[in-house]
N, C-alpha and C positions, 0 to 999 in steps of 0.2 A: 306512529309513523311520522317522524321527524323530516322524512324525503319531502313532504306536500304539505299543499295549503290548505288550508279548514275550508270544509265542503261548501260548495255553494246552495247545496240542496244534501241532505242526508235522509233516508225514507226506510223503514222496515219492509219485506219485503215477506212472500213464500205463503204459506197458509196461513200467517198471524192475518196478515196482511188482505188475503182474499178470505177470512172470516171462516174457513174450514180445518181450522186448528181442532185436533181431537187429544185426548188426555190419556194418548198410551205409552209413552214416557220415550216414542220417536221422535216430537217437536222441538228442532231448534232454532235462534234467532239469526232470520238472515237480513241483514242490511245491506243498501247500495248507498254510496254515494257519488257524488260528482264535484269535481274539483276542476278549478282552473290551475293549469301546470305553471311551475316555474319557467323560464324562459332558457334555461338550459337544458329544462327535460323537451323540451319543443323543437331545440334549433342546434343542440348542441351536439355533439358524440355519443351520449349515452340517452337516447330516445326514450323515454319510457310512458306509457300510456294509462295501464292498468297495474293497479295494486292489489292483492287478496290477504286479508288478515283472519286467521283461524285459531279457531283456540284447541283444536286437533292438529296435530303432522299433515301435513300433504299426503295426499291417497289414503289418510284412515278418514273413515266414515263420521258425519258428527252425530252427535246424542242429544237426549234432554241435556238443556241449560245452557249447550254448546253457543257460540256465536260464530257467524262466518260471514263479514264484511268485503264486501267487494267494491273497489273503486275507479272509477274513470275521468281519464281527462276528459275534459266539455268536448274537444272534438272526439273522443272518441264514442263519447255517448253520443253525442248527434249525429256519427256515422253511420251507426248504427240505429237509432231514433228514424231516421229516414228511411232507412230500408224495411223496418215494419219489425222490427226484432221484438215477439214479446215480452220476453221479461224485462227489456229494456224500456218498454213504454208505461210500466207499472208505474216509476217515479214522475209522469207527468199527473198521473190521474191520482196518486196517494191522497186523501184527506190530513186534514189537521190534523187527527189524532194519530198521525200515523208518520208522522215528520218531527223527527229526532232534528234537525238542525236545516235553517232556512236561512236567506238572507235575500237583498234586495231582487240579485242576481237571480237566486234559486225562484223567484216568485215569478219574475218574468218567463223564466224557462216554463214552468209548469204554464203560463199562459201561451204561449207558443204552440198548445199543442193542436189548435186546430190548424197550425198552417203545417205542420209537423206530421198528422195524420193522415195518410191518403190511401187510396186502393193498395198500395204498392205490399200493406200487411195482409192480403188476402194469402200469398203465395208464402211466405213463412208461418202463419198458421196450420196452414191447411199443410205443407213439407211436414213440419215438427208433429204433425199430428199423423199424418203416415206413415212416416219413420219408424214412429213411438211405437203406433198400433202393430206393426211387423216388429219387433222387436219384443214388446209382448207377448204376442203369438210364438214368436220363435223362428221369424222368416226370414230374418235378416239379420245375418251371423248370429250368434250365441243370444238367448232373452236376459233379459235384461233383468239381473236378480240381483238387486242390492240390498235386500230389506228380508233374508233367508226367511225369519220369524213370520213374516207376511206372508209367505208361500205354506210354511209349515202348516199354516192356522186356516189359509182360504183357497191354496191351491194357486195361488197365482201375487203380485205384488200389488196389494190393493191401492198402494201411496200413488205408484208411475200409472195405474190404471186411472186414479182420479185424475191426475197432471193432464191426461189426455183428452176425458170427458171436459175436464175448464176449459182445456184451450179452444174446441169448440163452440162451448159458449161464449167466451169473453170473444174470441174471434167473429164470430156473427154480430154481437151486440155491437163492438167498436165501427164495425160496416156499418151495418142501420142507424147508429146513431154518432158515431165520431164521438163516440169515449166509451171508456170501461168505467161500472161501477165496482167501487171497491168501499169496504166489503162486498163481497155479492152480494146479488140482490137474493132475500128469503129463501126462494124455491130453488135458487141454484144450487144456494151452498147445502141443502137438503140433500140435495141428488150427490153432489161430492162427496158429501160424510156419509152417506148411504153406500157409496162405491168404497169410500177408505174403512170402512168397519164391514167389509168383506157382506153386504145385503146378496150380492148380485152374483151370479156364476160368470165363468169366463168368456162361454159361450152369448151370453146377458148382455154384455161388458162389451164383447169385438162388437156385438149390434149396435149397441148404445153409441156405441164409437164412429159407426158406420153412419149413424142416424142421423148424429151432430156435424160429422165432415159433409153430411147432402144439405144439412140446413145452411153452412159455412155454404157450401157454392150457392146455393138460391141466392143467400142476401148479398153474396161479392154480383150476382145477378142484379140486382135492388139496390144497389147502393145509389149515394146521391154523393160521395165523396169526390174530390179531386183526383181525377188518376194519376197525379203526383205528388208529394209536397213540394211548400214553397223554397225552394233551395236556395236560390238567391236571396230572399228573405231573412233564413235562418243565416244564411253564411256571414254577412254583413253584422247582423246580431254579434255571431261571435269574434268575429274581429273586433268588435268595438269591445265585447268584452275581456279579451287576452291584455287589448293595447291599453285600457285606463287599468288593468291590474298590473300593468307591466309598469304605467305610468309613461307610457308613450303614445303623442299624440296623433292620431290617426294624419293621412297623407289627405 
């Protein structure tokens, strides 16, 4: 991608990433990264924010080996970063070994995230995790069958079943403590590859699901977080970083 600048932060992402990667030749590699835009894709006629690089066609499914890159400009990850978007707060919490490309900029961002983290991720957890579970079930328009072979074999899509059980753990943990561990922690990722190798009935699964959205409201109950983040904080961050990569000195 010749359009943008080299990421300020680049992070793998998906199950490599949350340590519940299983060896049924469904796993592939997903990356985010985050870039500061050129100054014509910011201010100029052809606006552009997000990039997606795939080694599939748009609308085919990826495979083992596949890779499917996603990229954002800094404000647009921090627009999202702010409003509590999970999978977008995975690149604050990723570990060393799980950061394909860093730079001075990317290290700060990733420290930012306590001002970056507030209650305001209780309501996109807890939506994404409703949605999902009606959509599983089959309550909300058509279920959700992208993985045929996983239905064939356990009755129901074990992969989007586990997607649901994490996000109530990671969503609880981030409340209580204002961060996600990644990889999960031991007993989590146990329960995930328990769910994705089809352990669990479906009936099992909407409980489990049920179990972890009452744990999700207790601890949005308990939290000690800020019920907002620091937005003036972050915003000032980013302008200072657009204008010394633009090479324009702030006012």
């Amino acid at each position: 991608m010749n359009e943008i600048n080299k990421p300020i932060l680049e992070v793998v992402v998906g199950s490599n990433l949350h340590g519940t990667a299983v060896s049924d030749g469904l796993e592939d590699l997903d990356l985010m990264a985050i870039v500061i835009e050129k100054k014509e894709q910011i201010i100029g006629f052809n606006i552009k924010d997000t990039w997606v690089e795939r080694t599939k066609p748009e609308g085919v499914r990826s495979e083992a080996g596949d890779v499917d890159r996603t990229v954002y400009g800094l404000k647009k990850y921090l627009h999202l970063a702010l409003k509590g978007n999970p999978t977008i707060l995975l690149a604050l919490f990723a570990p060393q070994e799980f950061i394909k490309h860093s730079n001075a900029a990317g290290m700060e961002l990733q420290s930012l995230a306590p001002r970056i983290v507030s209650q305001r991720v209780f309501m996109p957890f807890k939506g994404y995790m409703r949605q999902q579970h009606e959509r599983l079930l089959g309550l909300r328009g058509q279920k959700n069958v992208t993985r045929p072979e996983l239905v064939d074999a356990y009755g129901y899509d074990t992969k989007y079943a586990s997607h649901i059980v994490r996000l109530g753990l990671q969503g609880e943990e981030i409340l209580l403590t204002g961060e996600m561990t990644l990889p999960m922690r031991q007993e989590h990722r146990e329960i995930i590859v328990d769910i994705r190798t089809g352990k669990y009935s479906l009936p099992q699964i909407s409980e489990l699901i049920s179990e972890a959205e009452n744990r999700l409201v207790s601890a949005k109950e308990k939290t000690a977080l800020a019920e907002k983040p620091d937005i003036e904080y972050i915003e000032k961050w980013m302008i200072k970083k657009y204008l010394s990569s633009w090479a324009v000195q702030p006012a």
